[in-house]
The first five atom37 places (N, CA, C, CB, O) and aatype in JSON, in Angstrom:
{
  "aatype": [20, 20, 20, 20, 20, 20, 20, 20, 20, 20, 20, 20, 20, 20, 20, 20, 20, 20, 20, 20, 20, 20, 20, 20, 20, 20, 20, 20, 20, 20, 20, 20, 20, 20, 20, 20, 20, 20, 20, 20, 20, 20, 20, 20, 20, 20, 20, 20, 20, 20, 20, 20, 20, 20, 20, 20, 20, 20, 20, 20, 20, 20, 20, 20, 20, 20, 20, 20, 20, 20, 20, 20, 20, 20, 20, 20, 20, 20, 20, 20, 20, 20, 20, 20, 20, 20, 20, 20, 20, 20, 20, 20, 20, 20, 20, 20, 20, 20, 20, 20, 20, 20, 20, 20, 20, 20, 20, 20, 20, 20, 20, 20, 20, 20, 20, 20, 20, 20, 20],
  "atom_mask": [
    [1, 1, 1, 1, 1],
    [1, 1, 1, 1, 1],
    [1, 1, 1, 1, 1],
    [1, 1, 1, 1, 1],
    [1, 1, 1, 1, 1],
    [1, 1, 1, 1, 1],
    [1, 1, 1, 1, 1],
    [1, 1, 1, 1, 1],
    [1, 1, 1, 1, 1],
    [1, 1, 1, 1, 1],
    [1, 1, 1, 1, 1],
    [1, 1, 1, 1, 1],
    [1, 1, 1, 1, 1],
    [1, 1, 1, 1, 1],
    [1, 1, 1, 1, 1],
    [1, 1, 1, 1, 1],
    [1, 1, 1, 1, 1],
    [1, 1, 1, 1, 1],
    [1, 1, 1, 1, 1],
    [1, 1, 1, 1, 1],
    [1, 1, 1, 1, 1],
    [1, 1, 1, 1, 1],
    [1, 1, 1, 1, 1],
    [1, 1, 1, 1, 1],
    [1, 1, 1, 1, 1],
    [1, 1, 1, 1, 1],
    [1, 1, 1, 1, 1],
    [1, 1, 1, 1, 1],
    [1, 1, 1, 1, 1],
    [1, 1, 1, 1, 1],
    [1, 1, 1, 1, 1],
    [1, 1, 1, 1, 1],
    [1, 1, 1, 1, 1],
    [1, 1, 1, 1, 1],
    [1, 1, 1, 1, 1],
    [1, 1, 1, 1, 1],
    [1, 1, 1, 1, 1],
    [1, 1, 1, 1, 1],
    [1, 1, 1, 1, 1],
    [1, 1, 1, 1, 1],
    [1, 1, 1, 1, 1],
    [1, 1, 1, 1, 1],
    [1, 1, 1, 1, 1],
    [1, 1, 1, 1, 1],
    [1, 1, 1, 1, 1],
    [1, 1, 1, 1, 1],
    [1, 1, 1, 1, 1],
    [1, 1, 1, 1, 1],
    [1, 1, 1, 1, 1],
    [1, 1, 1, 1, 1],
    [1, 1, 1, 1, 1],
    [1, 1, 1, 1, 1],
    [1, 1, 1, 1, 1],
    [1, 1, 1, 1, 1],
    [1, 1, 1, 1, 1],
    [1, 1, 1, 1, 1],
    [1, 1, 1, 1, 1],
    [1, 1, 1, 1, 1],
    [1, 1, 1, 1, 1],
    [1, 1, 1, 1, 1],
    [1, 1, 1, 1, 1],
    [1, 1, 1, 1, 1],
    [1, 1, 1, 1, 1],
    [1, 1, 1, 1, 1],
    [1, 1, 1, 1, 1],
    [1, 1, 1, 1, 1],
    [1, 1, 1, 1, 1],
    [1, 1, 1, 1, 1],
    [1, 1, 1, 1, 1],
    [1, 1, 1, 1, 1],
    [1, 1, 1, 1, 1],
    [1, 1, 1, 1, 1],
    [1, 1, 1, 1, 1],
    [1, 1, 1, 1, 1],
    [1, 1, 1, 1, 1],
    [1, 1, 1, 1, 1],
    [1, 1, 1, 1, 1],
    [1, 1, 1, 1, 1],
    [1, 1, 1, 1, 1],
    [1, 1, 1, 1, 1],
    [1, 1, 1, 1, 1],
    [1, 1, 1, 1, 1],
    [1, 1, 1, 1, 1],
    [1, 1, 1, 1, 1],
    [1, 1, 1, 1, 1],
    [1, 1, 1, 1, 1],
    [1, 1, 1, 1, 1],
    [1, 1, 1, 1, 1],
    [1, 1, 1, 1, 1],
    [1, 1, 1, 1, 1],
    [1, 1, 1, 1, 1],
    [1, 1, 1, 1, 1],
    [1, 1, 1, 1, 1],
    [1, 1, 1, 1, 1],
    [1, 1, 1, 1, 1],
    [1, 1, 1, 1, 1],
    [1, 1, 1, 1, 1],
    [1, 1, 1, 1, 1],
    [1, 1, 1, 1, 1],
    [1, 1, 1, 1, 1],
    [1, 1, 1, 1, 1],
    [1, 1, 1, 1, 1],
    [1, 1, 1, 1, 1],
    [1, 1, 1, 1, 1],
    [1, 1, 1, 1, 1],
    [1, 1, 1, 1, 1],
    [1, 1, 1, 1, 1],
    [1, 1, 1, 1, 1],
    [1, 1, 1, 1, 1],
    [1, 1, 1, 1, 1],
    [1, 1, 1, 1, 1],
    [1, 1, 1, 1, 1],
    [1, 1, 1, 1, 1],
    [1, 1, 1, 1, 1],
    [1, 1, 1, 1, 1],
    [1, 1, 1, 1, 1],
    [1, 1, 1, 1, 1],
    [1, 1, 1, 1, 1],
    [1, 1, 1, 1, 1]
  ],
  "atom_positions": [
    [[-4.29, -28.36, -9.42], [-3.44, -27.91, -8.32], [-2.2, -27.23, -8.89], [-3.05, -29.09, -7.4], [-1.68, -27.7, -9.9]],
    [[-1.71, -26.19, -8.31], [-0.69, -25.12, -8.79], [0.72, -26.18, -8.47], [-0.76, -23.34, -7.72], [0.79, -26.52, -7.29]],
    [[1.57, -26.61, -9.18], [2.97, -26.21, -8.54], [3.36, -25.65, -7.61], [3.55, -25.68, -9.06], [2.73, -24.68, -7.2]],
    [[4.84, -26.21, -6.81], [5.36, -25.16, -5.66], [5.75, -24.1, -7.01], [6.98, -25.81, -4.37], [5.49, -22.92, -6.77]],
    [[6.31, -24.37, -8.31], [7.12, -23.98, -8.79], [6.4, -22.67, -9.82], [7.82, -25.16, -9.27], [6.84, -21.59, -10.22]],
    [[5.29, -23.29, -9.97], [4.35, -22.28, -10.9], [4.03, -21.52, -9.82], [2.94, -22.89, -11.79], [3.96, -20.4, -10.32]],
    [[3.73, -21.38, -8.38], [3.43, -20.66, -7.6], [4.31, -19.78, -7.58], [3.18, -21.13, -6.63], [4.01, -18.61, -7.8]],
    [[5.12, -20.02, -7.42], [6.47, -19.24, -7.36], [6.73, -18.14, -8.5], [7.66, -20.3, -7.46], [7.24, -17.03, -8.31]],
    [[6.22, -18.74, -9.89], [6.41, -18.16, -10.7], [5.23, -16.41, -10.97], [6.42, -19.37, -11.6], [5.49, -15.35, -11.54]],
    [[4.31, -16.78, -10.43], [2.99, -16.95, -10.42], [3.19, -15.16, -9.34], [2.24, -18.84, -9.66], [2.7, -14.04, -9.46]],
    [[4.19, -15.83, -8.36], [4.33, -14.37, -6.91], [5.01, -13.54, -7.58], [5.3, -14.61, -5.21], [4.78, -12.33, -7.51]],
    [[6.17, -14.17, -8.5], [6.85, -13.24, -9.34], [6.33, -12.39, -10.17], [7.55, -13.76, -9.98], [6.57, -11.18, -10.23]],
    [[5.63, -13.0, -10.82], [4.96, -12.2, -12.35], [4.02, -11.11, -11.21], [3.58, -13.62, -13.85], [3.94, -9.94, -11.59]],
    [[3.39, -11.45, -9.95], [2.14, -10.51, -9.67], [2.86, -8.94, -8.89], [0.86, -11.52, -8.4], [2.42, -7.81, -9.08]],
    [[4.07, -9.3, -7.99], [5.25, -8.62, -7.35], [5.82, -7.56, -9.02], [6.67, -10.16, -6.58], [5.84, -6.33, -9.02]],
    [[6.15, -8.28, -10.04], [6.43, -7.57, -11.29], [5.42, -6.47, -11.78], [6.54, -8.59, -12.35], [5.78, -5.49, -12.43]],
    [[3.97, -6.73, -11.38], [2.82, -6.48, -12.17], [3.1, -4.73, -11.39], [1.1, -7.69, -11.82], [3.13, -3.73, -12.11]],
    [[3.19, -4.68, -10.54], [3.21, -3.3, -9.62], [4.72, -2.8, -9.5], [2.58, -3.59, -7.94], [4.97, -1.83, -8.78]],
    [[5.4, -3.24, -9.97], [7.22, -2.67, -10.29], [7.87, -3.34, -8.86], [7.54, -0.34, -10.33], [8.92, -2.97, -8.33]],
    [[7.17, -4.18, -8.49], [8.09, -4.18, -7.01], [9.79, -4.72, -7.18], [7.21, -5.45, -5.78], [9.9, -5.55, -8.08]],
    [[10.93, -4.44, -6.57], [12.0, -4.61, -7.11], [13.01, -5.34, -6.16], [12.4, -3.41, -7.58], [12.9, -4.99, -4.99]],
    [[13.96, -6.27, -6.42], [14.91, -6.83, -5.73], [14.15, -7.86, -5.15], [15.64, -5.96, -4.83], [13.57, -7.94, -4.07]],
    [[14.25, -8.53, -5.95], [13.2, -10.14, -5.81], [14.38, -10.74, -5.23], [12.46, -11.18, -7.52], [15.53, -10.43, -5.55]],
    [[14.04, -11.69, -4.29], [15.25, -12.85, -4.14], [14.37, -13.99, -4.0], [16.39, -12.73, -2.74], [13.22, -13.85, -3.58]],
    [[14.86, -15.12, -4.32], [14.09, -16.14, -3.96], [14.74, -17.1, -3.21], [13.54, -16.67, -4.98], [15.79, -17.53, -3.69]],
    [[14.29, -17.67, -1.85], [14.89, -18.66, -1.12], [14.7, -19.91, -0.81], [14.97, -18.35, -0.33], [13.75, -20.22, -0.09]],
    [[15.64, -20.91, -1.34], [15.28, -22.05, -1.54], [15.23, -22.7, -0.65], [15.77, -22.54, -2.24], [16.43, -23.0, -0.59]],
    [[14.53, -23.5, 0.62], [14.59, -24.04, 1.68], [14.57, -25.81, 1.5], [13.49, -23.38, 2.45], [14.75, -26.57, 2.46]],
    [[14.32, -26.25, 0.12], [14.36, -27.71, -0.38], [14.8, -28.64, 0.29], [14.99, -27.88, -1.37], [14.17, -29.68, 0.5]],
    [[16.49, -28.24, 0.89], [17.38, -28.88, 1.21], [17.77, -29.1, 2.63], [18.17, -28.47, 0.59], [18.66, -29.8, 3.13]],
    [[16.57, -28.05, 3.33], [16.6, -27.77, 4.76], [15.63, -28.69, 5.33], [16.29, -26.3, 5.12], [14.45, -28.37, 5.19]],
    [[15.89, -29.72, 5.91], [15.14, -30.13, 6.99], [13.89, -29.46, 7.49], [15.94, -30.17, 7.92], [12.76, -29.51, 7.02]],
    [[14.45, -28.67, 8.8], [13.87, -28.12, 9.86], [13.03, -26.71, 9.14], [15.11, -27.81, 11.06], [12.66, -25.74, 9.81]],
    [[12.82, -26.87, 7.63], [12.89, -25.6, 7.42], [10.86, -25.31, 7.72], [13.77, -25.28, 5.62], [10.09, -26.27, 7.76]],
    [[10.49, -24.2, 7.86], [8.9, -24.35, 8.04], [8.09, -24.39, 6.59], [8.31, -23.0, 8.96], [6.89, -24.58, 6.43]],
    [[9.0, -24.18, 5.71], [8.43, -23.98, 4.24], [9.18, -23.82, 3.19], [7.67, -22.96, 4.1], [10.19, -23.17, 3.46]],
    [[9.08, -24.26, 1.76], [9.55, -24.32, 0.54], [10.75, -23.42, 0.34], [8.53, -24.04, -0.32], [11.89, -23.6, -0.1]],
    [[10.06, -22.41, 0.81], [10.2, -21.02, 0.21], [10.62, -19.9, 0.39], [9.52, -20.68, 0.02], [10.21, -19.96, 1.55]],
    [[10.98, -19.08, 0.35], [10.32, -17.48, 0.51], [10.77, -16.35, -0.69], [10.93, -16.77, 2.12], [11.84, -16.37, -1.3]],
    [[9.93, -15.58, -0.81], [10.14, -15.02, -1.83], [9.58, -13.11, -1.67], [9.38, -16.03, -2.9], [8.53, -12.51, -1.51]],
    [[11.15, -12.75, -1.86], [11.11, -11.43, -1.03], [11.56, -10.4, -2.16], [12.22, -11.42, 0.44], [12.38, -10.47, -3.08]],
    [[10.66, -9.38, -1.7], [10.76, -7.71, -2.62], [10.79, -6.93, -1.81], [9.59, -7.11, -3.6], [10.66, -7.12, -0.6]],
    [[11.02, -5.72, -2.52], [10.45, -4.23, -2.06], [10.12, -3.56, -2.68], [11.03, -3.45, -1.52], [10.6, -3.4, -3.81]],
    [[8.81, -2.64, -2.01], [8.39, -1.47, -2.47], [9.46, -0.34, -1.94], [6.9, -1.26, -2.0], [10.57, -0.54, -1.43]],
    [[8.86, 0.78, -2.19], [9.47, 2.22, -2.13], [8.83, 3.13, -0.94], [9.19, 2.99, -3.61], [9.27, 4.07, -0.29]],
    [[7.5, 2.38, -0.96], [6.57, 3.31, 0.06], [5.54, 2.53, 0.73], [5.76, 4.51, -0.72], [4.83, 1.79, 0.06]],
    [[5.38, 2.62, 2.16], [4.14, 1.84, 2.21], [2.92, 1.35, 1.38], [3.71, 2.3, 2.88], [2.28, 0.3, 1.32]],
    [[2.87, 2.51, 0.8], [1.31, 2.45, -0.28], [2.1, 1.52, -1.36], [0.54, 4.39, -1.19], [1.38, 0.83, -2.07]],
    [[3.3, 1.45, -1.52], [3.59, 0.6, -2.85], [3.6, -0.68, -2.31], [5.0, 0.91, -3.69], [3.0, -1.5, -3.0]],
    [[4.23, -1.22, -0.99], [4.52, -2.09, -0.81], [3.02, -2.94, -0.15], [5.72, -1.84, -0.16], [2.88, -4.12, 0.18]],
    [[2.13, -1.89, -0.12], [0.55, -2.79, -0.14], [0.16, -2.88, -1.67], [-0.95, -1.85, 0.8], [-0.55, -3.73, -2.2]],
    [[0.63, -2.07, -2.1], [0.02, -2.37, -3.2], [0.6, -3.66, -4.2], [0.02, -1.11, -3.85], [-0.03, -4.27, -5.07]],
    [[1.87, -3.82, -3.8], [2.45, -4.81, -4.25], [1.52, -6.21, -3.91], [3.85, -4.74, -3.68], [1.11, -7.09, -4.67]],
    [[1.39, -6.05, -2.52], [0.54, -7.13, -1.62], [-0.6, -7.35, -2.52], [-0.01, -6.58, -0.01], [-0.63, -8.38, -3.19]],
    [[-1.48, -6.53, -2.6], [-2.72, -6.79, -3.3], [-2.41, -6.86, -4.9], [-3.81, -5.63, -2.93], [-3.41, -6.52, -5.54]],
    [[-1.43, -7.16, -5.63], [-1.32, -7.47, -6.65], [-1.11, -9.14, -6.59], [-0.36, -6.61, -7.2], [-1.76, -9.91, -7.31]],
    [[-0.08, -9.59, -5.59], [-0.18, -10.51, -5.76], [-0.81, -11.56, -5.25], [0.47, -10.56, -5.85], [-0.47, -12.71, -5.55]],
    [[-1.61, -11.33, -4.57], [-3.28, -11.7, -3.68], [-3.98, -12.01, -5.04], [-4.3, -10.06, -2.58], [-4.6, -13.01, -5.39]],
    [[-3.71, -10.85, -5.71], [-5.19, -10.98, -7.03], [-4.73, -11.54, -7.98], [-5.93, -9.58, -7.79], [-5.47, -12.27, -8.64]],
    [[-2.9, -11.31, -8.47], [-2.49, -12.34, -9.53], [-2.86, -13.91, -9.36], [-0.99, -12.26, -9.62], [-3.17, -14.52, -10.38]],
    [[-2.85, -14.48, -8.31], [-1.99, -15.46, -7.84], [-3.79, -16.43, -7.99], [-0.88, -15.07, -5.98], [-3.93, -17.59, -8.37]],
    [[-4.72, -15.63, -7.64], [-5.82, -16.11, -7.4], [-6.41, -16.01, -8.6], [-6.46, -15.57, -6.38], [-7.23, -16.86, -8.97]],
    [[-5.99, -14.77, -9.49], [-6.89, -15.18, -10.88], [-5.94, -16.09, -11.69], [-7.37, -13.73, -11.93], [-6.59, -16.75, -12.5]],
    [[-4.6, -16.33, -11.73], [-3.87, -17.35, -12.57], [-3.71, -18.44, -12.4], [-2.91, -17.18, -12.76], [-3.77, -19.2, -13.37]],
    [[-3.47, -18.92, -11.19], [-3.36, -20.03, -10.47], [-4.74, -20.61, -9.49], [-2.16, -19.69, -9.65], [-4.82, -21.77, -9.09]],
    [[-5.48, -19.85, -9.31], [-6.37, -20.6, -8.18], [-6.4, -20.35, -6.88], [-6.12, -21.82, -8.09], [-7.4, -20.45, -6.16]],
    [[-5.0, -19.92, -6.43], [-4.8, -20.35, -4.88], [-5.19, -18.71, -4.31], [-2.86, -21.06, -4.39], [-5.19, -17.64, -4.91]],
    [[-5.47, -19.02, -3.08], [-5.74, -18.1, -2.19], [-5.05, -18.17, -0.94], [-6.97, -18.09, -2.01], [-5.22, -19.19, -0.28]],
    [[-3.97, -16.85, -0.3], [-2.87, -17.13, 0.66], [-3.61, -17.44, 1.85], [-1.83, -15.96, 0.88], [-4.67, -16.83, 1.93]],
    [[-3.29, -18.36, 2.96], [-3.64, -18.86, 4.1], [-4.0, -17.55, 5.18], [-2.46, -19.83, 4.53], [-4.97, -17.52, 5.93]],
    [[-3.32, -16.87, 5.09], [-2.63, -15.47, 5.79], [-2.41, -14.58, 5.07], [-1.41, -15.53, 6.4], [-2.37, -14.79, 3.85]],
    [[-2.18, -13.22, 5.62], [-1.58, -12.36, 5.17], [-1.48, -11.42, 6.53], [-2.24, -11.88, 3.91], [-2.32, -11.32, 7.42]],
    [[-0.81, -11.08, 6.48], [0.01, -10.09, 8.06], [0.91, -8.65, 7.52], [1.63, -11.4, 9.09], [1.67, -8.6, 6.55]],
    [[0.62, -7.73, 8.32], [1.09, -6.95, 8.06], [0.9, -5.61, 6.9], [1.79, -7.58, 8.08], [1.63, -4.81, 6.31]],
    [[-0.36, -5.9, 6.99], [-1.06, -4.49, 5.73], [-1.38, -3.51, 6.39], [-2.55, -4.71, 4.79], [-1.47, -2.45, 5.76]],
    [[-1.61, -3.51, 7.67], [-2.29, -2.02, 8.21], [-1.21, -1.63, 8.06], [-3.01, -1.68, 9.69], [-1.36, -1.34, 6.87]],
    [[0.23, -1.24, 8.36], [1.03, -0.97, 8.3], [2.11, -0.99, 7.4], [1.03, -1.19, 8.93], [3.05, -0.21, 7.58]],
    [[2.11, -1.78, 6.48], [2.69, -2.16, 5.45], [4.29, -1.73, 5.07], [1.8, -1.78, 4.56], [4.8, -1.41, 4.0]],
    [[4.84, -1.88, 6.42], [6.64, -1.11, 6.35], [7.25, -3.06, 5.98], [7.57, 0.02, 8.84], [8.28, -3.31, 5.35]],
    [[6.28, -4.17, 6.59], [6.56, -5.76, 6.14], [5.52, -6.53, 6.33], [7.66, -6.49, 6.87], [5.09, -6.94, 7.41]],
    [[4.94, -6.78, 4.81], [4.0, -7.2, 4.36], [4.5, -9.16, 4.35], [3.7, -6.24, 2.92], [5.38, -9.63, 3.63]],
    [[3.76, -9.83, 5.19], [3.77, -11.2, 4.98], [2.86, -12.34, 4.09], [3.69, -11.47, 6.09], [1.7, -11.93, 4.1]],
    [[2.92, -13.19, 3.57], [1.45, -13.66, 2.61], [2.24, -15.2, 2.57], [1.04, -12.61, 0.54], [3.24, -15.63, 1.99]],
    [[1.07, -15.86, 3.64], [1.45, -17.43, 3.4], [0.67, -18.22, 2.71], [1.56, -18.15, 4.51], [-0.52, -18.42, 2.94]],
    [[1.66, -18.92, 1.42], [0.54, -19.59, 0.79], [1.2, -20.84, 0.88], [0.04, -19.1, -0.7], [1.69, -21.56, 0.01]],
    [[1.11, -20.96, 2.1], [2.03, -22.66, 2.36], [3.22, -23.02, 2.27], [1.76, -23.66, 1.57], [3.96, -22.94, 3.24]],
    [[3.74, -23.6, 0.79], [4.74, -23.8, 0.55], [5.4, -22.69, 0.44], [4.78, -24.48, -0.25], [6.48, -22.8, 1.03]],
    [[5.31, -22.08, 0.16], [5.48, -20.5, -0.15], [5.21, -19.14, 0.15], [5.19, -20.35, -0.86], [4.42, -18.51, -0.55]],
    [[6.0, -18.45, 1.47], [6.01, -16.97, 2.15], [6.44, -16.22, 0.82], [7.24, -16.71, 3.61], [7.12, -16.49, -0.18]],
    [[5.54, -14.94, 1.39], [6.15, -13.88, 0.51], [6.16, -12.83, 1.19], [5.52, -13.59, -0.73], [5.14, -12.47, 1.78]],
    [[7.15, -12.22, 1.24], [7.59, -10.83, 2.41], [7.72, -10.26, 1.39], [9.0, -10.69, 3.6], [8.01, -10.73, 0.29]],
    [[7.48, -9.03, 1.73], [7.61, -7.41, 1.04], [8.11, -6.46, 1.93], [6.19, -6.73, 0.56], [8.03, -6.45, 3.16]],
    [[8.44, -5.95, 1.43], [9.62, -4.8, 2.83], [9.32, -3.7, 1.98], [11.93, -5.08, 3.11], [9.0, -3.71, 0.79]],
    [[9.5, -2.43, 3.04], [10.29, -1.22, 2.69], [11.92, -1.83, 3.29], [9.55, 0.42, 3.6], [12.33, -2.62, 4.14]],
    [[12.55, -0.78, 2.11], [13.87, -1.36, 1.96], [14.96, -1.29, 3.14], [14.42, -0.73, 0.83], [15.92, -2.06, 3.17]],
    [[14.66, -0.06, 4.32], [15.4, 0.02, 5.7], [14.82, -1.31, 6.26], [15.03, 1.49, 6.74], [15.65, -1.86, 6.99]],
    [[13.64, -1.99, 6.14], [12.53, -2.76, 6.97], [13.47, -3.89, 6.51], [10.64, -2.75, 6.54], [14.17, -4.47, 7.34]],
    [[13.49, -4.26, 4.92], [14.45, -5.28, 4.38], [15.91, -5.31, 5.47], [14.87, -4.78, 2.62], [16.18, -6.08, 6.39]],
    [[16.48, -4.41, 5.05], [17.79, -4.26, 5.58], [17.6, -4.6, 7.45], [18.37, -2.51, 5.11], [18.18, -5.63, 7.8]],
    [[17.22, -4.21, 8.03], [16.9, -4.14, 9.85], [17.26, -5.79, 9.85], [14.77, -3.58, 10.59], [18.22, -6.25, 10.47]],
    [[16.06, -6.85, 8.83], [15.39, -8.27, 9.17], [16.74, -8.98, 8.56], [13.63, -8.72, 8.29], [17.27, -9.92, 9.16]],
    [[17.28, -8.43, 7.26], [18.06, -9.04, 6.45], [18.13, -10.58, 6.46], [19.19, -8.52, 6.66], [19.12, -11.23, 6.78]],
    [[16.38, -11.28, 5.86], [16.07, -12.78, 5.85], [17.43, -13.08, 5.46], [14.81, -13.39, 4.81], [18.13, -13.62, 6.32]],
    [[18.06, -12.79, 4.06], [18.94, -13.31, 3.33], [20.19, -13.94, 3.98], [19.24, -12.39, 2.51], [20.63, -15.07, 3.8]],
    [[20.76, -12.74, 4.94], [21.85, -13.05, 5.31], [21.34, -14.09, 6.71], [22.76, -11.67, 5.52], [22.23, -14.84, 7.09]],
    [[20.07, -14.18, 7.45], [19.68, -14.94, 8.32], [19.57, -16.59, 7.95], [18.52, -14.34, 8.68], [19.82, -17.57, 8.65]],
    [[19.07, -16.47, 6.45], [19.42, -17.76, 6.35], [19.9, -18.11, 4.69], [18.15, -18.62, 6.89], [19.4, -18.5, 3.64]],
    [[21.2, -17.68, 5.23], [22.5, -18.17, 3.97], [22.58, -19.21, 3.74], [23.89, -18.0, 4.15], [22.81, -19.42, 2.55]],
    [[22.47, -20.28, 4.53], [22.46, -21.92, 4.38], [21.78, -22.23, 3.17], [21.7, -22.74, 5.61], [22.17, -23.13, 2.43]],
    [[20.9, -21.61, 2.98], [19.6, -22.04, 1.59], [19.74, -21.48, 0.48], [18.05, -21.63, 1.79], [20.18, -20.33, 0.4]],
    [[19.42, -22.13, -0.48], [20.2, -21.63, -1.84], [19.27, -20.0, -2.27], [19.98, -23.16, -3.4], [18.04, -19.94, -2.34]],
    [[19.9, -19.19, -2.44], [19.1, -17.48, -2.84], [20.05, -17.19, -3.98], [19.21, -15.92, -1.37], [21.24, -17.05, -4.25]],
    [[18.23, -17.2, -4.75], [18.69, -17.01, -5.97], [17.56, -15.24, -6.64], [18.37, -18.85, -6.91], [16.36, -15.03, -6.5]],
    [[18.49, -14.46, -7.23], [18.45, -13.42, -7.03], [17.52, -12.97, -8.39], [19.8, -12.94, -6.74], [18.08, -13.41, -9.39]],
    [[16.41, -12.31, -8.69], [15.26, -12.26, -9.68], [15.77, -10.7, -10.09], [13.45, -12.5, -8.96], [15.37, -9.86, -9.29]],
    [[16.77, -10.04, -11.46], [16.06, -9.1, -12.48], [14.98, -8.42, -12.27], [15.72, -9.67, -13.49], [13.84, -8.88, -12.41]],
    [[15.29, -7.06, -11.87], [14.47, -6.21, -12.07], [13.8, -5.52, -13.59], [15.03, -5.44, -11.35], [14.37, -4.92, -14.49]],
    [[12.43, -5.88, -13.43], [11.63, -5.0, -15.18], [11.99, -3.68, -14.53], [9.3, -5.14, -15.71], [11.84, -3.24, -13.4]],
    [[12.56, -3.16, -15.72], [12.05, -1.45, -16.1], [11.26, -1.34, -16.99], [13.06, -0.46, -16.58], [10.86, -0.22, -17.32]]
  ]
}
């Protein structure tokens, strides 16, 4: 069985694998009411990137770890790509799409901790 924490690690490395950029990660640990662990948010540049991001980490996550996401929402369209793997959401935005939802500032209460972009 994967870790919340290797999972986590796991969305990162697959989100990295396709350049996706401005990772944040949100810690919900400490939240009660919260619906999950997690969330762990990027962006692409273009729809096609930000599916493609999606299907990187669909395929990382399943050939490194095992797991396979419960869900996934939002690919025909791919302006906000969703992928629930339980403990752990992973949103992908185009970056106006980011900005409109702005999870971050929605829920400040939870510790967001901010992931280095690879060049």
């Amino acid at each position: 069985m994967t870790s919340e924490k290797d999972l986590k690690e796991l969305i990162i490395e697959g989100i990295q694998e396709r350049k996706g950029r401005s990772i944040s990660v949100i810690d919900f640990s400490h939240i009660d009411t919260a619906a999950t662990g997690a969330f762990i948010i990027a962006e692409g540049n273009s729809t096609t990137h930000v599916g493609s991001i999606a299907e990187s980490v669909e395929e990382y996550v399943r050939v490194n770890g095992g797991v396979k996401p419960y869900g996934i929402d939002g690919a025909e369209d791919s302006d906000w790509v969703i992928m629930d793997y339980g403990s752990v959401w992973v949103h992908i935005f185009l970056p106006q799409t980011r900005r409109r939802y702005n999870l971050e500032d929605l829920w400040s209460d939870a510790r967001i901790t901010e992931v280095a972009d690879i060049d």
